[in-house]
N, CA, C and O of each residue as an XYZ file, in Angstrom:
220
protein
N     113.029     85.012     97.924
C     113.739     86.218     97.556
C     112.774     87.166     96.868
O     111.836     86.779     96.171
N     113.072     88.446     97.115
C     112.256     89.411     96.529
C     113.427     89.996     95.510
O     114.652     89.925     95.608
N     112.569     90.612     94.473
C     113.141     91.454     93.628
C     112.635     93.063     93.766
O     111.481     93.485     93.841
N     113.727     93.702     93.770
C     113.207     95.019     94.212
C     113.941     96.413     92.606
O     115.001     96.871     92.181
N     112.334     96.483     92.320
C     112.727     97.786     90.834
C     113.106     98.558     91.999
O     112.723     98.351     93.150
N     114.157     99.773     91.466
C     114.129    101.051     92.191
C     114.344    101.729     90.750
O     114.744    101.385     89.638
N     113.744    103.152     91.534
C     114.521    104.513     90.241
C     115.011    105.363     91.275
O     114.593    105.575     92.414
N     116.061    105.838     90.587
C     117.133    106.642     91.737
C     116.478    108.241     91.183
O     115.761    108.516     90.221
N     116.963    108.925     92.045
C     116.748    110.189     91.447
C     118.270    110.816     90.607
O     118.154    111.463     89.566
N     119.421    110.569     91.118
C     120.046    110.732     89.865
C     121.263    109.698     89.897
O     121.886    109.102     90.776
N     121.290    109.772     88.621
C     122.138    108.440     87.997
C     123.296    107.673     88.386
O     124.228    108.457     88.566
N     123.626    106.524     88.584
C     124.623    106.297     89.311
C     125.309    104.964     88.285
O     124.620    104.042     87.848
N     126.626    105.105     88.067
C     126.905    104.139     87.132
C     126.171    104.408     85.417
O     126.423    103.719     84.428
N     125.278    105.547     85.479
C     124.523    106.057     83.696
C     123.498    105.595     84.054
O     122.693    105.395     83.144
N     123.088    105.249     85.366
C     121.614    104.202     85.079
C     120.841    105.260     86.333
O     121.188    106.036     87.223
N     119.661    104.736     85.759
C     118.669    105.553     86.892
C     117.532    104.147     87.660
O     117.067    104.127     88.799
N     117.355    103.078     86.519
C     116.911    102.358     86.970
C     117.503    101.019     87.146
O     117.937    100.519     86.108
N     117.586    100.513     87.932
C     118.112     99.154     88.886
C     116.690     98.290     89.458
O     115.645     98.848     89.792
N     116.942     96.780     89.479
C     116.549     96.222     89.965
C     117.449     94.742     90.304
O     118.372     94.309     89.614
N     116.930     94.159     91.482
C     118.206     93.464     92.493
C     117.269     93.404     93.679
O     116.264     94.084     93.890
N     117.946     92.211     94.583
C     117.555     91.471     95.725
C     118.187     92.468     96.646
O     119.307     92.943     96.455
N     117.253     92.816     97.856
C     117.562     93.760     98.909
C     118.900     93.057     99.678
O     118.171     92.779    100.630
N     120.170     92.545    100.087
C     120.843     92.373    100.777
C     120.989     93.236    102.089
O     121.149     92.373    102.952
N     121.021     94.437    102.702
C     121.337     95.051    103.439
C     120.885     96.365    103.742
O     120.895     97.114    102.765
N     120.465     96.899    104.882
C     120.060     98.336    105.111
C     121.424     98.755    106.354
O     121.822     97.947    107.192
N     121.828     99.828    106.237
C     122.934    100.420    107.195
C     122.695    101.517    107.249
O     122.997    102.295    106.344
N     122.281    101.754    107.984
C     121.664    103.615    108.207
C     120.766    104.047    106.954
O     119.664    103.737    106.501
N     121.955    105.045    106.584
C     121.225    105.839    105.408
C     121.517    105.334    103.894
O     121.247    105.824    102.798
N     122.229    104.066    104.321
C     122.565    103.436    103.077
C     122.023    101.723    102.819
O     122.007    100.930    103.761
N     121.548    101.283    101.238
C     121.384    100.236    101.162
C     121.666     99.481    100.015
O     121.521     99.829     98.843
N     122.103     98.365    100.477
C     122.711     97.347     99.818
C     121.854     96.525     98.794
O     121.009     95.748     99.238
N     122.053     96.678     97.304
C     121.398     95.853     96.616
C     122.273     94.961     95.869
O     123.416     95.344     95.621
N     121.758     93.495     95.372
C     123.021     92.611     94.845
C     121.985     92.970     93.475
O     120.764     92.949     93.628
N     122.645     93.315     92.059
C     122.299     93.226     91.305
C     123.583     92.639     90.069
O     124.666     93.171     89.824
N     122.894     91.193     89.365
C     123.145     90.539     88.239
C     124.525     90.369     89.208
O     125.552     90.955     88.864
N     124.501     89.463     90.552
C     125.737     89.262     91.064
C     126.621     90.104     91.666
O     127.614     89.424     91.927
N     126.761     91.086     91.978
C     127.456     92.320     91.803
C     126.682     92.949     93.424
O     125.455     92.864     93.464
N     127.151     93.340     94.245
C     126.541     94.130     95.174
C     126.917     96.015     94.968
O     127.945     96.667     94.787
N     125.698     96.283     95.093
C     125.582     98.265     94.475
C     124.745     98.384     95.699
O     123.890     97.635     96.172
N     125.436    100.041     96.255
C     125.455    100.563     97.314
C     124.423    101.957     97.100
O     124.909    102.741     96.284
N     123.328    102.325     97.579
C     122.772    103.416     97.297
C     122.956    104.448     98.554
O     123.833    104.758     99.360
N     121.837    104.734     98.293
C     121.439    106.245     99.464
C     120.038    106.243     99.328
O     119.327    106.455     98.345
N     119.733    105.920    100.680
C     118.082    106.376    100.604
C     117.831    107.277     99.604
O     117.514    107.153     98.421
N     118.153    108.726    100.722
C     117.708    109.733     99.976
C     117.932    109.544     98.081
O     117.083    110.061     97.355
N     118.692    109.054     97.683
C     118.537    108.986     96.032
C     117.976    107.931     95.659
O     118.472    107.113     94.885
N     116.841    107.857     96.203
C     115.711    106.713     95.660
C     114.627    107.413     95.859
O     113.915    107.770     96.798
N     114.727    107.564     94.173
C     112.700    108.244     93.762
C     111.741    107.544     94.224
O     110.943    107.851     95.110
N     111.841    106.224     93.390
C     110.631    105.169     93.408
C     110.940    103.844     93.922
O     112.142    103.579     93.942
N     110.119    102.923     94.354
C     110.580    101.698     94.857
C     109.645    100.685     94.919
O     108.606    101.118     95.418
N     109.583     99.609     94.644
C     108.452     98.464     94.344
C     109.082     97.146     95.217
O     110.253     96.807     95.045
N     108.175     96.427     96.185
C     108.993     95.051     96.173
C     108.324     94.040     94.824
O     107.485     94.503     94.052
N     108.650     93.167     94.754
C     107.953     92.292     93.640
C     107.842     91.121     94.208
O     108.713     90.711     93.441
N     107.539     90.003     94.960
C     107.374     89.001     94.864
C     108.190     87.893     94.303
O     108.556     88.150     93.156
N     108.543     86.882     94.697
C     109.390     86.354     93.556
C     109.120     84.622     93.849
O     109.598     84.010     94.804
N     108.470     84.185     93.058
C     107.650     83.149     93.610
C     108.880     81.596     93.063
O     108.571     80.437     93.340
């Protein structure tokens, strides 16, 4: 499993930064499970993005 930081460009839920296991890409939208919980973005509102490794 990878862990993936993102920073959104604007806030969703008060938060700008998230990090969570990639579950899903669907078009223009993607699926992250974070702390259990699956959160739904938008490409386009993703500033920054890192995979991490997760050994």
């Amino acid at each position: 499993m990878k862990k993936w930081p993102l920073v959104l460009r604007m806030a969703v839920q008060n938060r700008r930064k998230w990090q969570g296991i990639i579950k899903a890409v669907d078009g223009e939208m993607i699926t992250v499970t974070v702390e259990g919980k699956d959160e739904v973005f938008a490409l386009s509102n993703i500033q920054k993005a890192n995979l991490v490794p997760h050994f």
